[in-house]
N, C-alpha and C positions, 0 to 999 in steps of 0.2 A: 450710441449703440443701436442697432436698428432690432424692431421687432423681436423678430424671429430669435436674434441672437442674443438677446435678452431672456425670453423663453426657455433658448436652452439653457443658458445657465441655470435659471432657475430649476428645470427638471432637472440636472446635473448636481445640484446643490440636494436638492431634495432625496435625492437617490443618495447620496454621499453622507446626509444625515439619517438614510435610513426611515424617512418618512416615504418614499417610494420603493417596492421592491423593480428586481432588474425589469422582469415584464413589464410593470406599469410603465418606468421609466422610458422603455421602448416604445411601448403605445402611446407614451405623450410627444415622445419625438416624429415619431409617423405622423401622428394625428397634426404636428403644424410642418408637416411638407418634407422633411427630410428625408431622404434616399435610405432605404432600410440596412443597405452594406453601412453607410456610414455611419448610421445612428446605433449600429453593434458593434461598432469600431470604439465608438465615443461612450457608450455604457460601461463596454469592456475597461474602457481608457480610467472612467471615471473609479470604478471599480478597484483597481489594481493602482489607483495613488489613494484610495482611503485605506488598504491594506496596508501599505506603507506609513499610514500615520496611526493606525489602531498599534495596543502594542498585545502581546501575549502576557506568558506564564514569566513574573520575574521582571516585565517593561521592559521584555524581550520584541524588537520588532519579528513583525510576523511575514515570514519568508513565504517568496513564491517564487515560481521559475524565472519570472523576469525581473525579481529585487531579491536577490540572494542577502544573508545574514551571515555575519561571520561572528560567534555564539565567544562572548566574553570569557575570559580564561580564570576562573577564579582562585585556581594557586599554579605553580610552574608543573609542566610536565615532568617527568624524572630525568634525570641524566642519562647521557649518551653511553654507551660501552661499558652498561653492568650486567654481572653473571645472572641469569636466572635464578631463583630459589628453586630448593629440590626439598625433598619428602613433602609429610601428610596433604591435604587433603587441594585438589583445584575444583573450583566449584561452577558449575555453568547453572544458566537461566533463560530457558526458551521454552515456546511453544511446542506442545507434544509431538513425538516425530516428526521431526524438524530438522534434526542431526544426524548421521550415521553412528550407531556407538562404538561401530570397529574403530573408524577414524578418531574420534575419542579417545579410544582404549590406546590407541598406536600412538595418539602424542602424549599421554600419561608415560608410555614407556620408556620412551624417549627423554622426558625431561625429569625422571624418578619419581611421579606424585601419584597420588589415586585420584582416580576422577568421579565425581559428584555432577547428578544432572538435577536438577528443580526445574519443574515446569507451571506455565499458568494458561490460563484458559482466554485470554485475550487481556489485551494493552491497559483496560483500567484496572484488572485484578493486577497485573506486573509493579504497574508504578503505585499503587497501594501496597502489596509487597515490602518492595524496594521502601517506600519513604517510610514506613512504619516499622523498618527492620525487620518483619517476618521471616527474611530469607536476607541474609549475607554474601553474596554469592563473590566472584571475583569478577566475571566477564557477562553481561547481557544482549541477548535479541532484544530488539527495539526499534521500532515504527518510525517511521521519518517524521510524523505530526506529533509524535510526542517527546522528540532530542529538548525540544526547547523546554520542555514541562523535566525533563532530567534535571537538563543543566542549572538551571534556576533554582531548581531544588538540592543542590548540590549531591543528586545521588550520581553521577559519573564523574570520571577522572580526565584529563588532558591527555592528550597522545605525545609523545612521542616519536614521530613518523622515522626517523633513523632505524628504527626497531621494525617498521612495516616496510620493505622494498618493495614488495611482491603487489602493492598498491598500484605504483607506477607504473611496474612491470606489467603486469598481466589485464588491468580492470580498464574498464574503458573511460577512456579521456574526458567523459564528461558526469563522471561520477571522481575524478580526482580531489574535486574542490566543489563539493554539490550547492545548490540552492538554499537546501536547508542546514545545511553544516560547512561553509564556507574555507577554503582550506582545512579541512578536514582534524577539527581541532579535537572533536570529540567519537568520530564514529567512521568504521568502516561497511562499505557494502557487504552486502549477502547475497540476498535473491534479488531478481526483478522477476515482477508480472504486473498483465494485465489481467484489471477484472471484469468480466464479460459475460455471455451464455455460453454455457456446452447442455452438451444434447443428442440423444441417441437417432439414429435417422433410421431404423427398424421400430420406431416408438413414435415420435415426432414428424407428421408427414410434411410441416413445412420446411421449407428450405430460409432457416432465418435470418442467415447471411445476405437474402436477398429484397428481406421485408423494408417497406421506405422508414418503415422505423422500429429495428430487431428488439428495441426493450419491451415493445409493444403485447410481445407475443405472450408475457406472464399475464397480461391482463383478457387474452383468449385462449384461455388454456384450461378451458371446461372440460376438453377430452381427454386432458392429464391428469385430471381432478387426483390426488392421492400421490402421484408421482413428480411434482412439484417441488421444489428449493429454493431460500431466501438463504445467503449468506448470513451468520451469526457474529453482525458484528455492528458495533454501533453507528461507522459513519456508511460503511458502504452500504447497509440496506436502502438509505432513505437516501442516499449519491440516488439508488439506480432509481426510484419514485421520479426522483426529478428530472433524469436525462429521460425519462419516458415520457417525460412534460417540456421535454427538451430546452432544459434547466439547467444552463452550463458553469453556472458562478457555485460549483460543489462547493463553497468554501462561505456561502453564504451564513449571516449569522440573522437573517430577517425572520422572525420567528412565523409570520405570514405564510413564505415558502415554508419554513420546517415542518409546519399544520399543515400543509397541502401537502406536501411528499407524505406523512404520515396517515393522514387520510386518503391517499391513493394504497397505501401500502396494507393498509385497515380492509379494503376492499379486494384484496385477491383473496382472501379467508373462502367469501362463498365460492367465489372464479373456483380455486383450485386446491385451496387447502393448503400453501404450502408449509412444508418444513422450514422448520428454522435451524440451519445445520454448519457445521464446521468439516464434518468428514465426507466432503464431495467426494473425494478422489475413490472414496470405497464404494459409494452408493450410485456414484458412476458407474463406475470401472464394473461392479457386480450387477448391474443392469434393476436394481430396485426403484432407484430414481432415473425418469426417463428426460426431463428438461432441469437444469439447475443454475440459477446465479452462480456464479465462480471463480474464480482463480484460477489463470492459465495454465502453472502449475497444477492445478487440481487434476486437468486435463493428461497430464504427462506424469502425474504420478499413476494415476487410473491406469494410463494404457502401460505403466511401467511394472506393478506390481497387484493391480486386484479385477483383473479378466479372470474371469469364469475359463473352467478347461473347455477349449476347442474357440474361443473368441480369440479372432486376432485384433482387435480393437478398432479396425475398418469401418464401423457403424460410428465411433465417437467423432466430436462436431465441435467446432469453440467459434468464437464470433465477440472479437474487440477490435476497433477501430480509431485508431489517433483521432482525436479533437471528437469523439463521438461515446468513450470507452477510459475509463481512468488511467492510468499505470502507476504503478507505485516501486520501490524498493524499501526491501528490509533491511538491518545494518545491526551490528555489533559494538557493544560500547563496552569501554574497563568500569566497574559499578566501584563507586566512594569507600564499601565494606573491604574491598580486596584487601588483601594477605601477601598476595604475589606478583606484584604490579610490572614486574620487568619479563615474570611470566604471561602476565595474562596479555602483552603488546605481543608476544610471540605467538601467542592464540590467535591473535587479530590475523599477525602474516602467515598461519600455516592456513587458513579458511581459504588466505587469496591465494595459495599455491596454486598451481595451474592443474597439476594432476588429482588433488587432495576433492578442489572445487568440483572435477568434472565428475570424479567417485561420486563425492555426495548428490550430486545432479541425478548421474542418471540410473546410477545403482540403489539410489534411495529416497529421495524425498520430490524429484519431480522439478524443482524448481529455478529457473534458469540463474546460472550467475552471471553477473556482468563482467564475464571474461572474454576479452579480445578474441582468442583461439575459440568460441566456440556460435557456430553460428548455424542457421537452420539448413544451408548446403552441408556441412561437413557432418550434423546429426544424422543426416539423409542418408549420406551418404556411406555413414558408419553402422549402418541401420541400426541406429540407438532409437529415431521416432521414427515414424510412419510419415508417409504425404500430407495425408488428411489431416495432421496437427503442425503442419509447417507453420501456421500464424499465430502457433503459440511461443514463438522461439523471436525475443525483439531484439534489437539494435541500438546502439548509441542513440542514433537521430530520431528514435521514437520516445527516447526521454526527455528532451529539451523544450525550445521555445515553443505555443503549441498546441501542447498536451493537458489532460486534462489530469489534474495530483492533488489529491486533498492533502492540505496543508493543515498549519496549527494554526489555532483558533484561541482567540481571546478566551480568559478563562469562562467569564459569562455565556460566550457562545456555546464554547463545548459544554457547556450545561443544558444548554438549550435543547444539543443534540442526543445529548443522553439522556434526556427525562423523554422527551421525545418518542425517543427506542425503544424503554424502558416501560412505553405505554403499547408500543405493539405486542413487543413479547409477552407482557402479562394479559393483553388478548382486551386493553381498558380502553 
């Protein structure tokens, strides 16, 4: 083996045991002559087959857009061609408006139950919840990086797709059989979005869409000082630390990078103060907050329900960019406590109806589904959005090969990133 190619191995091995993070490993490859495209071809390479052999929650491999996992079936789905259960209670488990309650109230009526909503304040109060029985529910929201910390833990059930048409029908073809739930054994889509900046442009005189590098701008935003937002959540604060150090292995478990995303994220405090917040869409939309971390969503909830009288929402701004800006989807799963299991598969298919879905879009919560029928010409065009948030509205092809998706993480890692967080927020 000559030199050079000996060398890389060695920095490939190194990186692959975690003794180099991806940077170093870069810098070693340059540093003995390598061409910089192909030595991020080959990091990346190396990267995404140590993924493949770390495993998750359960000695679950750990899915990514280009090693999909198809999530082991730990009893049978239910049979085909049974009645719904009808009377007392159906129980949901999501994120605070989140849901329309009309659309709720109206498939209670339908199938004769009362409807119950429990709500949690992000993904690790959920599956603490859920595993500890605090909440029973029948049906859950649930984060794509955390199915696999479900399934393992036996809090959801198997599908039954006979029961979900409206799957096939309506959602787009490459959330059929997703990356992180493979054939779609345990979970149906919700929302997609990207997470991004928005930003007022009667507030924010730069044009950040145009910055050589738009994360940038939380770390010059002294003239924002007080008007300021950091998404309140445990991976996407310190995702954005790193893409602003343009730190693209979001899925890293190097606790090196974690310290340095954290110690960038420690240092917007004097910059600009920001907030640590969940309700963009309101402190958007009502003009309190003038730049914020966000969710595209957030963006099209703001201009859909909390403009100030006489704003038409023409000032508001988002800024996410494939391979530059994460995307993610939400998803629904039947939870292990259920009561009405051939109900709650009918929950799954009335979310993906096509009219049910576009209600709760854009009559309520802001947040695109991944449905075929609804695309950012036809929003325009319905004036359901405005222009100026056409790039909050994505596509099939911006979910796939790619893109940037925080995945799930070995259980060690996701500790890593929660203690992490857990030291921003307390301000230690």
């Amino acid at each position: 083996m000559k030199e050079r190619e000996l060398e890389t191995c060695c920095i490939l091995n190194d990186l692959g045991t975690g003794r180099l993070s991806r940077r170093q490993a870069l810098r070693a490859l340059l540093a003995i002559g390598l061409a910089a495209a192909l030595a991020d071809r080959m990091v990346d390479g190396a990267l995404a087959d140590e993924a493949g052999k770390q495993t998750g929650p359960g000695g679950l491999p750990l899915a990514r857009p280009d090693k999909p996992v198809t999530l082991p079936l730990h009893e049978d789905p239910i049979k085909s061609g049974l009645d719904p259960e009808t009377g007392g209670t159906f129980k949901l488990f999501n994120y605070a408006e989140y849901i329309d309650t009309k659309l709720v109230d109206a498939f209670g009526a339908k199938y004769g139950v009362t409807m119950e909503i429990n709500t949690f304040d992000d993904m690790d109060q959920a599956i603490t919840k859920l595993a500890t029985r605090a909440v029973q529910p029948d049906v859950t929201n649930i984060t794509t990086q955390r199915i696999a910390q479900a399934v393992a833990g036996k809090l959801t059930k198997p599908l039954n797709l006979d029961y979900i048409p409206n799957l096939k029908k309506n959602v787009w073809p490459s959330l059929h059989s997703p990356y992180y739930d493979a054939e779609s054994h345990y979970t149906v889509p919700y929302t997609v979005y990207g997470t991004g900046i928005g930003w007022r442009t009667e507030k924010v005189s730069e044009d950040i869409s145009k910055l050589d590098n738009p994360w940038s701008i939380f770390w010059n935003a002294q003239n924002y000082k007080g008007h300021v937002g950091v998404l309140d959540d445990t991976r996407e604060s310190l995702v954005m630390a790193m893409l602003y150090r343009r730190q693209y292995d979001v899925n890293t478990e190097d606790p090196a990078e974690i310290e340095k995303a954290l110690t960038d994220l420690k240092a917007l405090i004097p910059i600009c103060n920001p907030k640590v917040a969940h309700a963009v869409y309101e402190s958007l939309g009502k003009g309190t907050m003038w730049l914020h971390h966000t969710w595209s969503g957030d963006l099209l909830n703001a201009y859909l329900a909390f403009l100030p009288e006489g704003d038409d929402g023409s000032t508001l701004r988002y800024w996410g960019a494939k391979g530059k800006s994460p995307i993610q989807n939400d998803a629904w799963a039947i939870c292990s406590s259920t009561t009405k299991p051939v109900l709650s598969h009918l929950w799954l298919n009335y979310l993906l109806d096509a009219d049910v879905a576009y209600k709760n879009f854009v009559e309520f919560n802001g947040y695109q589904p991944p449905q075929v029928a609804i695309t950012a010409d036809s929003l325009i065009a319905n004036k359901a959005i405005p222009e100026n948030l056409r790039n909050t509205i994505y596509t099939t092809e911006d979910a796939g090969l790619g893109t940037i998706q925080e995945g799930t993480l070995t259980v060690q890692g996701l500790a890593i990133w929660q203690k992490a967080y857990a030291q921003f927020v307390s301000g230690g």
